[in-house]
mmCIF file as Biopython writes it, N, C-alpha, C and O atoms, coordinates in Angstrom:
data_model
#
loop_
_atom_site.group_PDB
_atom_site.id
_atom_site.type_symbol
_atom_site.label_atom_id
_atom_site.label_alt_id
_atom_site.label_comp_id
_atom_site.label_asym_id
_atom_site.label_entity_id
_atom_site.label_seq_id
_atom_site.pdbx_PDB_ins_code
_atom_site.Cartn_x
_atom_site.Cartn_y
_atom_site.Cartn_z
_atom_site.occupancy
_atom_site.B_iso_or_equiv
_atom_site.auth_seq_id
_atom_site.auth_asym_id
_atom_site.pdbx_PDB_model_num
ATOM 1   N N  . UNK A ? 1  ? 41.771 86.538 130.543 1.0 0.0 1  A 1 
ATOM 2   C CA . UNK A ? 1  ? 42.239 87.273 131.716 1.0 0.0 1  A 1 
ATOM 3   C C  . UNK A ? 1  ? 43.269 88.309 131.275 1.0 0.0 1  A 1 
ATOM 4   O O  . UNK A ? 1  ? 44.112 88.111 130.400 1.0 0.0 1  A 1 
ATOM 5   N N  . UNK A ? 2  ? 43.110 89.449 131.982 1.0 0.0 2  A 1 
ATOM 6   C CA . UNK A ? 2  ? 43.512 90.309 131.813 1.0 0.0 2  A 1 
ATOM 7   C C  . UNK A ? 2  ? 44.875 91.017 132.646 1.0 0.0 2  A 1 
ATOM 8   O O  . UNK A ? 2  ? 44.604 91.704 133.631 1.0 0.0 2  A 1 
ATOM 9   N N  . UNK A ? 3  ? 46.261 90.858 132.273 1.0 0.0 3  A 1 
ATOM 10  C CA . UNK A ? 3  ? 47.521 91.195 133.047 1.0 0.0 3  A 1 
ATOM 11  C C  . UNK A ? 3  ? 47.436 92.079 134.163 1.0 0.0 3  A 1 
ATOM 12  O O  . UNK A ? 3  ? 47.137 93.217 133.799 1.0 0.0 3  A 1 
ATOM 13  N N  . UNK A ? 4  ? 47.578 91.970 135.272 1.0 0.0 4  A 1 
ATOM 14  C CA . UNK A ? 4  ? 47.754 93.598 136.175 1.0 0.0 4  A 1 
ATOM 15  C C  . UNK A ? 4  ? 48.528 94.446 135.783 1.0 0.0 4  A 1 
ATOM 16  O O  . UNK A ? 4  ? 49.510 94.153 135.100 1.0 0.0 4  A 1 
ATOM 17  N N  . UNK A ? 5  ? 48.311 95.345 136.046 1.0 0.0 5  A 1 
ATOM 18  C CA . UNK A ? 5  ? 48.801 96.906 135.674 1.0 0.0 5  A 1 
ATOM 19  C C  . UNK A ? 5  ? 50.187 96.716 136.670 1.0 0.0 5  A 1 
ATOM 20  O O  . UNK A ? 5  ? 51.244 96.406 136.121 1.0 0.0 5  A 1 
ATOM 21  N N  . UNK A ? 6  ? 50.155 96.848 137.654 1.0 0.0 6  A 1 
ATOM 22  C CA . UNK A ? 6  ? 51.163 97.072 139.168 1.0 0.0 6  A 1 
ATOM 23  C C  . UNK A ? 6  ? 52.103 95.708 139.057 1.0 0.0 6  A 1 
ATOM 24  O O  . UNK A ? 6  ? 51.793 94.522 139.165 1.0 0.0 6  A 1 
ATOM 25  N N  . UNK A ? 7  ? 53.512 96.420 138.771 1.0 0.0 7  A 1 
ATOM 26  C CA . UNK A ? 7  ? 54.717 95.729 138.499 1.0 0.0 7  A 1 
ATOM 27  C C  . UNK A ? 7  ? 54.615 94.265 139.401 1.0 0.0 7  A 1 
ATOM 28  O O  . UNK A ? 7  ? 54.635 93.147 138.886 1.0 0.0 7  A 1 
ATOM 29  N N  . UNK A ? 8  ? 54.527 94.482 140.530 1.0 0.0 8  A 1 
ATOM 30  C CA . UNK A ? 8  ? 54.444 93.326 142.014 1.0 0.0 8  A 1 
ATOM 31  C C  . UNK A ? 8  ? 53.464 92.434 141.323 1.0 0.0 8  A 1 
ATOM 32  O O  . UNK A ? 8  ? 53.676 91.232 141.169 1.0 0.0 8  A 1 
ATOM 33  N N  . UNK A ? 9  ? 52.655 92.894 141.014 1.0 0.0 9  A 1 
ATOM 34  C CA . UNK A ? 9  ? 51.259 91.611 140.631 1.0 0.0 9  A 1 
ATOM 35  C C  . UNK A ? 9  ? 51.758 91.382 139.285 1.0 0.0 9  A 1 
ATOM 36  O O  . UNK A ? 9  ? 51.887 90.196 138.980 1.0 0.0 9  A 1 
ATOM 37  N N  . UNK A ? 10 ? 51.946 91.907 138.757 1.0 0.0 10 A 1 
ATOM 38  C CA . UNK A ? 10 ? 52.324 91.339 137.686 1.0 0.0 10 A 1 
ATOM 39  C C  . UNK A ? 10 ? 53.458 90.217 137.677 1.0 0.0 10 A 1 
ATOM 40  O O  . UNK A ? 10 ? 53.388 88.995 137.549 1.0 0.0 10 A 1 
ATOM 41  N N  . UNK A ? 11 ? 54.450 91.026 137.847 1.0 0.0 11 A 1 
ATOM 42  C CA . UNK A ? 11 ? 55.633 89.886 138.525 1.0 0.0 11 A 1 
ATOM 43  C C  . UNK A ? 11 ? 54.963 88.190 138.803 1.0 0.0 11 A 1 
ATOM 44  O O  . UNK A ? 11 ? 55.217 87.068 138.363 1.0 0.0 11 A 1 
ATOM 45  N N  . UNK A ? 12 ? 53.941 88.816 139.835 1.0 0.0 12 A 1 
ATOM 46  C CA . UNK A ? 12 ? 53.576 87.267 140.502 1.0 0.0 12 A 1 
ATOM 47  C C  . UNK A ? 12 ? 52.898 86.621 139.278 1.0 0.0 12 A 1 
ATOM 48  O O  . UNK A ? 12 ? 53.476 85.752 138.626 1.0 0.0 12 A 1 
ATOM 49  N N  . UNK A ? 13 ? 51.654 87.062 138.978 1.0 0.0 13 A 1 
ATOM 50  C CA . UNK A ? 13 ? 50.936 86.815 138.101 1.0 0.0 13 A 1 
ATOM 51  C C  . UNK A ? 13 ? 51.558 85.905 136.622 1.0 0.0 13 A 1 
ATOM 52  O O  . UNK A ? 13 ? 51.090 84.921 136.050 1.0 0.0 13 A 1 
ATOM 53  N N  . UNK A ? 14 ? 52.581 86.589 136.391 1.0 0.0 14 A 1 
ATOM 54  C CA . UNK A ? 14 ? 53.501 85.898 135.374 1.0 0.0 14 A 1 
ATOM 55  C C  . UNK A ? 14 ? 54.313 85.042 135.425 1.0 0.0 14 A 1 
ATOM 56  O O  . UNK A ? 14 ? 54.780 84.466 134.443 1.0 0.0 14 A 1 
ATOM 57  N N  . UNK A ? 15 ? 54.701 84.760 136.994 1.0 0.0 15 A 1 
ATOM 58  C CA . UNK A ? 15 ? 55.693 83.877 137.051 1.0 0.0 15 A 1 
ATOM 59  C C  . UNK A ? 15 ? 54.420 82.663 137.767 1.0 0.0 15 A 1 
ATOM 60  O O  . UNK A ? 15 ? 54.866 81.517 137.700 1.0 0.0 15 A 1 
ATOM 61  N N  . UNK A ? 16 ? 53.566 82.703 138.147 1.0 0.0 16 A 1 
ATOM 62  C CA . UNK A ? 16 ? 52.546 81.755 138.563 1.0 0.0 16 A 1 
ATOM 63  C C  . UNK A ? 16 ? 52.326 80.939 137.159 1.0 0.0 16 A 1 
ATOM 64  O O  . UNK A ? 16 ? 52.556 79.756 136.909 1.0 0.0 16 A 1 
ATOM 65  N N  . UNK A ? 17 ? 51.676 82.234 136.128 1.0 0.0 17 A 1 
ATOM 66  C CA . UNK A ? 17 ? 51.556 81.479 134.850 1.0 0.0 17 A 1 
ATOM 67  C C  . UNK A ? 17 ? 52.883 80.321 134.401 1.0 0.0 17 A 1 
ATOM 68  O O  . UNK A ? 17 ? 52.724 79.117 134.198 1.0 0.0 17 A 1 
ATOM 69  N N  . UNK A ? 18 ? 53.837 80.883 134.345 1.0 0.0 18 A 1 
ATOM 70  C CA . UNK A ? 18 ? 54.515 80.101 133.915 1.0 0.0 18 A 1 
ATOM 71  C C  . UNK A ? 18 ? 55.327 78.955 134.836 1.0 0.0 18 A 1 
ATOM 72  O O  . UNK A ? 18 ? 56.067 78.116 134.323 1.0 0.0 18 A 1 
ATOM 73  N N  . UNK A ? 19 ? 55.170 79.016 135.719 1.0 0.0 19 A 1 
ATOM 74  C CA . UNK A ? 19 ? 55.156 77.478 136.455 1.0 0.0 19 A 1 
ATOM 75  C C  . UNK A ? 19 ? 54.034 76.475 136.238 1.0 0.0 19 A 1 
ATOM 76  O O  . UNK A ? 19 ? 54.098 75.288 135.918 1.0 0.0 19 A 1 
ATOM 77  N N  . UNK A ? 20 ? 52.752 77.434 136.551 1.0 0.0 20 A 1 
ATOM 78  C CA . UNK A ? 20 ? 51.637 76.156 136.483 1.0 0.0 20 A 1 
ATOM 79  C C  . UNK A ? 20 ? 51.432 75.903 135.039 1.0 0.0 20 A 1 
ATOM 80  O O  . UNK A ? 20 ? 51.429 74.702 134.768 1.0 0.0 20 A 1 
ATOM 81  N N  . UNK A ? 21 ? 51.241 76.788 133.937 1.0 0.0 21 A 1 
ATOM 82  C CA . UNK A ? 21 ? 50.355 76.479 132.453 1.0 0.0 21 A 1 
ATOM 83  C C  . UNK A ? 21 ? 51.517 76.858 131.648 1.0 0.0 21 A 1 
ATOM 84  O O  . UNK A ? 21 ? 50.943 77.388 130.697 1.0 0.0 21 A 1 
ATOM 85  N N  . UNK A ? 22 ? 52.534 76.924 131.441 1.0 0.0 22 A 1 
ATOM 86  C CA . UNK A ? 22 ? 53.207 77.559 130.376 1.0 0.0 22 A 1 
ATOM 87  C C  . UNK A ? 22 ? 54.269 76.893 130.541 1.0 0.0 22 A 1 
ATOM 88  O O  . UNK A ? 22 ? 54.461 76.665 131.736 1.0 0.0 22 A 1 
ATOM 89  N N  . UNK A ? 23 ? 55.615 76.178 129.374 1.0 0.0 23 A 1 
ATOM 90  C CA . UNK A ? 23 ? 56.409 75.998 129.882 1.0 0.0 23 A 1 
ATOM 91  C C  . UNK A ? 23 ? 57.783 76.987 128.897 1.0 0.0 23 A 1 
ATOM 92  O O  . UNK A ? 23 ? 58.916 76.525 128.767 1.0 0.0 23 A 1 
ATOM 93  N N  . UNK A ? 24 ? 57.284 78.594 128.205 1.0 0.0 24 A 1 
ATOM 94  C CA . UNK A ? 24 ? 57.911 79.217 127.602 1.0 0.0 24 A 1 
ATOM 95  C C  . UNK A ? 24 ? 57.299 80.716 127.876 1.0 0.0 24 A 1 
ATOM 96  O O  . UNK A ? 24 ? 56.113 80.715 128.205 1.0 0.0 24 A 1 
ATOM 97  N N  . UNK A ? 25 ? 57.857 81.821 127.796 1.0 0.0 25 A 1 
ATOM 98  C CA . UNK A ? 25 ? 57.161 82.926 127.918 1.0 0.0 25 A 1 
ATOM 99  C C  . UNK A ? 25 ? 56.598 83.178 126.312 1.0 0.0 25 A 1 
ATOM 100 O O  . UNK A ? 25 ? 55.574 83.804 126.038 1.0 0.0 25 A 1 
ATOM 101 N N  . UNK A ? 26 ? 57.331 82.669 125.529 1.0 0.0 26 A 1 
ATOM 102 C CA . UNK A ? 26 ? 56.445 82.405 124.141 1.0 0.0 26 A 1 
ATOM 103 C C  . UNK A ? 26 ? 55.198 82.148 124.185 1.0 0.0 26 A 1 
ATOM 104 O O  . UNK A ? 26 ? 54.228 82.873 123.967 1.0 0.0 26 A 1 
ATOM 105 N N  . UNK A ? 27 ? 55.278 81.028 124.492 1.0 0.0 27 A 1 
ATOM 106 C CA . UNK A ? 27 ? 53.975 80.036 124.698 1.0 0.0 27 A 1 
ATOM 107 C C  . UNK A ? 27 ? 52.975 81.011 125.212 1.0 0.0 27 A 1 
ATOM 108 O O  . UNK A ? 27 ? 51.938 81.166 124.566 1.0 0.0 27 A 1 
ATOM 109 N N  . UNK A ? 28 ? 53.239 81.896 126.646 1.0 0.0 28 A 1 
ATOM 110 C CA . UNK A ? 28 ? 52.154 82.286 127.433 1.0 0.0 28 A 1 
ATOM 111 C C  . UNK A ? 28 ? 51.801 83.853 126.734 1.0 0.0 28 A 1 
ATOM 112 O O  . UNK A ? 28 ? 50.653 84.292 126.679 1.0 0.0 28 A 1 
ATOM 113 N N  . UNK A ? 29 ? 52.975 84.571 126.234 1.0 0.0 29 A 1 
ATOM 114 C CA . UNK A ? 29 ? 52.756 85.582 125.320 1.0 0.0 29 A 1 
ATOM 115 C C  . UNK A ? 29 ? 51.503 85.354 124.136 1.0 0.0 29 A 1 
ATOM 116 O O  . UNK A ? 29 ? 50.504 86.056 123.983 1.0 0.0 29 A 1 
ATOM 117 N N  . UNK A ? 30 ? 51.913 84.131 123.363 1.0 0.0 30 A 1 
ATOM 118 C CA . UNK A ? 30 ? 51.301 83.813 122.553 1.0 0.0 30 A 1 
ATOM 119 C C  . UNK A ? 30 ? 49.880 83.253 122.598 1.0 0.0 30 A 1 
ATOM 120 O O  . UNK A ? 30 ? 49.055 83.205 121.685 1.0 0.0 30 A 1 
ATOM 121 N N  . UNK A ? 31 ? 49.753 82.748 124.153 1.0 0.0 31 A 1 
ATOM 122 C CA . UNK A ? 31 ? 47.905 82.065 124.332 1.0 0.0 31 A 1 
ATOM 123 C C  . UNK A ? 31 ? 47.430 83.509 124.915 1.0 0.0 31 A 1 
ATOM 124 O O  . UNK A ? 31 ? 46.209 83.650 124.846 1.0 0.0 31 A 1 
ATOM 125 N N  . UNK A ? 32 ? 47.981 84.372 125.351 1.0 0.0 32 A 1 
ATOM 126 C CA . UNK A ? 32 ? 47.239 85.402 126.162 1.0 0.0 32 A 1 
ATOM 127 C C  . UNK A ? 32 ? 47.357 86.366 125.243 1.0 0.0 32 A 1 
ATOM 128 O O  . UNK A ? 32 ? 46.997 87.493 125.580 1.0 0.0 32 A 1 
ATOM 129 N N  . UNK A ? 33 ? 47.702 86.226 124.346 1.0 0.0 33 A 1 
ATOM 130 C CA . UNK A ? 33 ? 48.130 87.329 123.313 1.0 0.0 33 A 1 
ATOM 131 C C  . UNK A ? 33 ? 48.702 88.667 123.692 1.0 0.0 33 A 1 
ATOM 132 O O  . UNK A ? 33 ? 48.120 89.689 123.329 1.0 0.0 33 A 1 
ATOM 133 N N  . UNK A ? 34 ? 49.672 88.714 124.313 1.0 0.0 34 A 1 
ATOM 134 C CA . UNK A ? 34 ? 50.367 89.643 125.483 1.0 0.0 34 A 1 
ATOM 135 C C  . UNK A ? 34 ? 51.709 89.650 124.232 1.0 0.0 34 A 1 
ATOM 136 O O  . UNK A ? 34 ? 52.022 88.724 123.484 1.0 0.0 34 A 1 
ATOM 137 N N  . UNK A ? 35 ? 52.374 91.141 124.344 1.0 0.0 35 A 1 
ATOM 138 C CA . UNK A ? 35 ? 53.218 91.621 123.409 1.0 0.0 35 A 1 
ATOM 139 C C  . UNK A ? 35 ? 54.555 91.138 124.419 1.0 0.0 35 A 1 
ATOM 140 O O  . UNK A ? 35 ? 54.747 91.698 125.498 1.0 0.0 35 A 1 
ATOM 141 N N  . UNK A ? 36 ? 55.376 90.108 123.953 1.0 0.0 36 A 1 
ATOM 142 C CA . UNK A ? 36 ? 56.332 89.660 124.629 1.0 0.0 36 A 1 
ATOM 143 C C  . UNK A ? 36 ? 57.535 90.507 124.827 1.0 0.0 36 A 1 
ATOM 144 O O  . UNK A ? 36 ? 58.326 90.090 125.673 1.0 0.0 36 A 1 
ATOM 145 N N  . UNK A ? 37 ? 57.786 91.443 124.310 1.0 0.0 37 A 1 
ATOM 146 C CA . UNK A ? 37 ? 58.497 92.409 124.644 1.0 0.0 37 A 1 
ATOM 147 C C  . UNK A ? 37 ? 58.232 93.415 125.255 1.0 0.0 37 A 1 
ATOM 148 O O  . UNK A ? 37 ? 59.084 93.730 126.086 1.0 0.0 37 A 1 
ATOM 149 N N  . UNK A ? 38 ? 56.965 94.364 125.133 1.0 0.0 38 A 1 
ATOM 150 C CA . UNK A ? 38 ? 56.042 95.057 125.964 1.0 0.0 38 A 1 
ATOM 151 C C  . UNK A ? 38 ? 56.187 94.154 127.233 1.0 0.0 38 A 1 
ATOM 152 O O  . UNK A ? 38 ? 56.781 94.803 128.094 1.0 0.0 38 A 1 
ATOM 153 N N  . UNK A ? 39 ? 55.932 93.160 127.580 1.0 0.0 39 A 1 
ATOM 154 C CA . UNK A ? 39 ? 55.722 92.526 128.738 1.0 0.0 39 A 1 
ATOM 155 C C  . UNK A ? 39 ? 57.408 92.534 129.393 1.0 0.0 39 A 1 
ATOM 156 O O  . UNK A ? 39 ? 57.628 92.810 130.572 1.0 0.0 39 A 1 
ATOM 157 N N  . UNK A ? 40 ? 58.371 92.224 128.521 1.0 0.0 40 A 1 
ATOM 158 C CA . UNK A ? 40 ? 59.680 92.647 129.480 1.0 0.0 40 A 1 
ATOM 159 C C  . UNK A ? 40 ? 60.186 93.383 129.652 1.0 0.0 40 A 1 
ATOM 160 O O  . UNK A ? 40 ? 61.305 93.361 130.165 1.0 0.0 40 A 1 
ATOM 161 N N  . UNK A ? 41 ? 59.318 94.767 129.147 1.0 0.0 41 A 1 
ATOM 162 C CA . UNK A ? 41 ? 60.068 95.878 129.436 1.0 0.0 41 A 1 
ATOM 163 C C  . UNK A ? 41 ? 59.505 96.575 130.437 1.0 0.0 41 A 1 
ATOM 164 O O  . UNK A ? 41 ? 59.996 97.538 131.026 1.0 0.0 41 A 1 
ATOM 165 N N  . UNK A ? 42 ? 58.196 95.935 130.659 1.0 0.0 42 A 1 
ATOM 166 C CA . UNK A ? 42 ? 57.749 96.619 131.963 1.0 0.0 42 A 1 
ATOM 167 C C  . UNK A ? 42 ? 58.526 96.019 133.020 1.0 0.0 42 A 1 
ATOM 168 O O  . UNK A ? 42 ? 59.155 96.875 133.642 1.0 0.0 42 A 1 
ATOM 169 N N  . UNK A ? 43 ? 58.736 94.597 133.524 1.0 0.0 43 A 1 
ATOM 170 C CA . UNK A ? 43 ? 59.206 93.972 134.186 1.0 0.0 43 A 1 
ATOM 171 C C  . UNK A ? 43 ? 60.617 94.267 134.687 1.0 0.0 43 A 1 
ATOM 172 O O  . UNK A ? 43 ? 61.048 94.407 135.831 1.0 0.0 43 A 1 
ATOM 173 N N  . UNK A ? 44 ? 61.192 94.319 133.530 1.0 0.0 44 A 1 
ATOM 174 C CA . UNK A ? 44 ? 62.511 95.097 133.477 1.0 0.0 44 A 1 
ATOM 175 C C  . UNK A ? 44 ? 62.426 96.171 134.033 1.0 0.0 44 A 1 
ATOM 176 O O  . UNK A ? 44 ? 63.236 96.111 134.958 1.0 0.0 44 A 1 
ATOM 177 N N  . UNK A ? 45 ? 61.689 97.630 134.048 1.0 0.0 45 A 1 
ATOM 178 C CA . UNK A ? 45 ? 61.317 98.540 134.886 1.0 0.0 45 A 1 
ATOM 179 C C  . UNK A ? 45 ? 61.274 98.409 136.050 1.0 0.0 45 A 1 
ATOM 180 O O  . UNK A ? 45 ? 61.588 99.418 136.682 1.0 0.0 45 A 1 
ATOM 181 N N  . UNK A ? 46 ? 60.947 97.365 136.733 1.0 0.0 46 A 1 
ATOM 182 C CA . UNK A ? 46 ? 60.471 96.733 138.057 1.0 0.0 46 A 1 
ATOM 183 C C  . UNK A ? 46 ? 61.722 96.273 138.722 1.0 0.0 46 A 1 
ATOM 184 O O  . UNK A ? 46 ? 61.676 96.187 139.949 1.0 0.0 46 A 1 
ATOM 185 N N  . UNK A ? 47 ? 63.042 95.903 138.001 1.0 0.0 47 A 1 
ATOM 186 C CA . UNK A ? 47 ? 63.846 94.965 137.876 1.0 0.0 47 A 1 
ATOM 187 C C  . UNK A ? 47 ? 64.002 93.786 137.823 1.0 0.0 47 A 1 
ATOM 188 O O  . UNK A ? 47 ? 64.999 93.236 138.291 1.0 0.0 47 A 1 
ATOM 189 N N  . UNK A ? 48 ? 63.038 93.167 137.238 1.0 0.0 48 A 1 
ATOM 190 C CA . UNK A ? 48 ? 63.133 91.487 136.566 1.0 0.0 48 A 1 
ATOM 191 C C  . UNK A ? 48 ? 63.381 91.477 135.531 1.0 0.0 48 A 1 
ATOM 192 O O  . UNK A ? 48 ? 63.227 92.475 134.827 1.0 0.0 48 A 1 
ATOM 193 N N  . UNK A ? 49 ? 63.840 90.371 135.094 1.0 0.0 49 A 1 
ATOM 194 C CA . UNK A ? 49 ? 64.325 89.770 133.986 1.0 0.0 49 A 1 
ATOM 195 C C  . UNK A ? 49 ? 64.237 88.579 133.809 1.0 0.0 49 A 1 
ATOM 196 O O  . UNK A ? 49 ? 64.694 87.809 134.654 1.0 0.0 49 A 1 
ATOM 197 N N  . UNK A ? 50 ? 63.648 88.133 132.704 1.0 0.0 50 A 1 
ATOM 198 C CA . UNK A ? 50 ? 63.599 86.627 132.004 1.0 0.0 50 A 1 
ATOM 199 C C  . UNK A ? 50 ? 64.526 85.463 132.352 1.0 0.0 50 A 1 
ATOM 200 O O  . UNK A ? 50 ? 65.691 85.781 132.113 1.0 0.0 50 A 1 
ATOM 201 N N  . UNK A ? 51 ? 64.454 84.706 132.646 1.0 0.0 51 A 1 
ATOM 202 C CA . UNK A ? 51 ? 65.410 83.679 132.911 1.0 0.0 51 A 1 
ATOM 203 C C  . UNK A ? 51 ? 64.641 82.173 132.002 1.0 0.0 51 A 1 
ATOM 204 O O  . UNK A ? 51 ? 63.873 81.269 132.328 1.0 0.0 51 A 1 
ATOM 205 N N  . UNK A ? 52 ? 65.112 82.429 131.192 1.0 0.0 52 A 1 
ATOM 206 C CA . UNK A ? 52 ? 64.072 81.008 130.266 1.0 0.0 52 A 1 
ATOM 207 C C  . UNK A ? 52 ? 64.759 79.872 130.619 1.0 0.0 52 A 1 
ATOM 208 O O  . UNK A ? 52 ? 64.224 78.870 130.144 1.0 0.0 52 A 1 
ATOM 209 N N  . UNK A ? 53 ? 66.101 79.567 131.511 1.0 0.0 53 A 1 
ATOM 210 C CA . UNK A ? 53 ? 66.519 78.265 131.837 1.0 0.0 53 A 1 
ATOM 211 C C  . UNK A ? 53 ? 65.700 78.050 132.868 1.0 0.0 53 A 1 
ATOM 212 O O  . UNK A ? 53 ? 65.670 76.827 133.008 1.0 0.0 53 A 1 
ATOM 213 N N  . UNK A ? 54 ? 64.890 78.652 133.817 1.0 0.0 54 A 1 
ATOM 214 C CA . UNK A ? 54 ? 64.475 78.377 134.696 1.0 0.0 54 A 1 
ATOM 215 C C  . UNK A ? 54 ? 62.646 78.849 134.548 1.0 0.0 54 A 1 
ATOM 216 O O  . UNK A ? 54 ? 61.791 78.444 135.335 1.0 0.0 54 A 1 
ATOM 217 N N  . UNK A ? 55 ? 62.425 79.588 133.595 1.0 0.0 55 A 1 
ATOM 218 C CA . UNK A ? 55 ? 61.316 79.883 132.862 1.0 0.0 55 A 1 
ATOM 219 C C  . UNK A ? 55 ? 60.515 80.455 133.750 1.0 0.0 55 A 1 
ATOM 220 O O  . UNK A ? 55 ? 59.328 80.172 133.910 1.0 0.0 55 A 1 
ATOM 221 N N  . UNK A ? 56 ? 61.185 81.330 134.392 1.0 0.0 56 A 1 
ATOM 222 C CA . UNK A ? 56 ? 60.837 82.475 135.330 1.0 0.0 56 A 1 
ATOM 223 C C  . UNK A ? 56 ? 61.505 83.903 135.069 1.0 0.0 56 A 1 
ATOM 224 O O  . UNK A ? 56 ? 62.475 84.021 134.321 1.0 0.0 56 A 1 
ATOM 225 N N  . UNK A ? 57 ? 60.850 85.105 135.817 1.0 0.0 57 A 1 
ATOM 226 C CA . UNK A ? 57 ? 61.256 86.321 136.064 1.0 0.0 57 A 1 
ATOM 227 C C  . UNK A ? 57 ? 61.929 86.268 137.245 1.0 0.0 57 A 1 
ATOM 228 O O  . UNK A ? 57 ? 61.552 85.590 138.201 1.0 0.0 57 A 1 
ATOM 229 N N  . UNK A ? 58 ? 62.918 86.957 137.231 1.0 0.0 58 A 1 
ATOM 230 C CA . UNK A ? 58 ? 63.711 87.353 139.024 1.0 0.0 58 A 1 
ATOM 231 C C  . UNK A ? 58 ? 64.913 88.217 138.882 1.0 0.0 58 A 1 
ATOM 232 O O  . UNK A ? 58 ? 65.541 88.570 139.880 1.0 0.0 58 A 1 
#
């Protein structure tokens, strides 16, 4: 599966992943093979940010 383009879906999309199947953005970077920094800098654009104590974006 393939990430959405559009910050909002994405957002969701990533933070779904990592509640239900992931319990690291490592982890989900690494099975989806998604560039883990590429991925927070879009987000970051959006204004989210990583929160790995809670292993969500917000």
């Amino acid at each position: 599966m393939s990430l959405p383009k559009d910050p909002m879906m994405l957002f969701s999309v990533v933070n779904t992943k990592l509640r239900d199947e992931y319990d690291s953005l490592d982890a989900l970077c690494s099975d989806m093979e998604v560039n883990k920094a590429e991925l927070e800098h879009e987000l970051a654009q959006a204004g989210f940010e990583y929160n790995p104590e809670q292993n969500k974006f917000w």
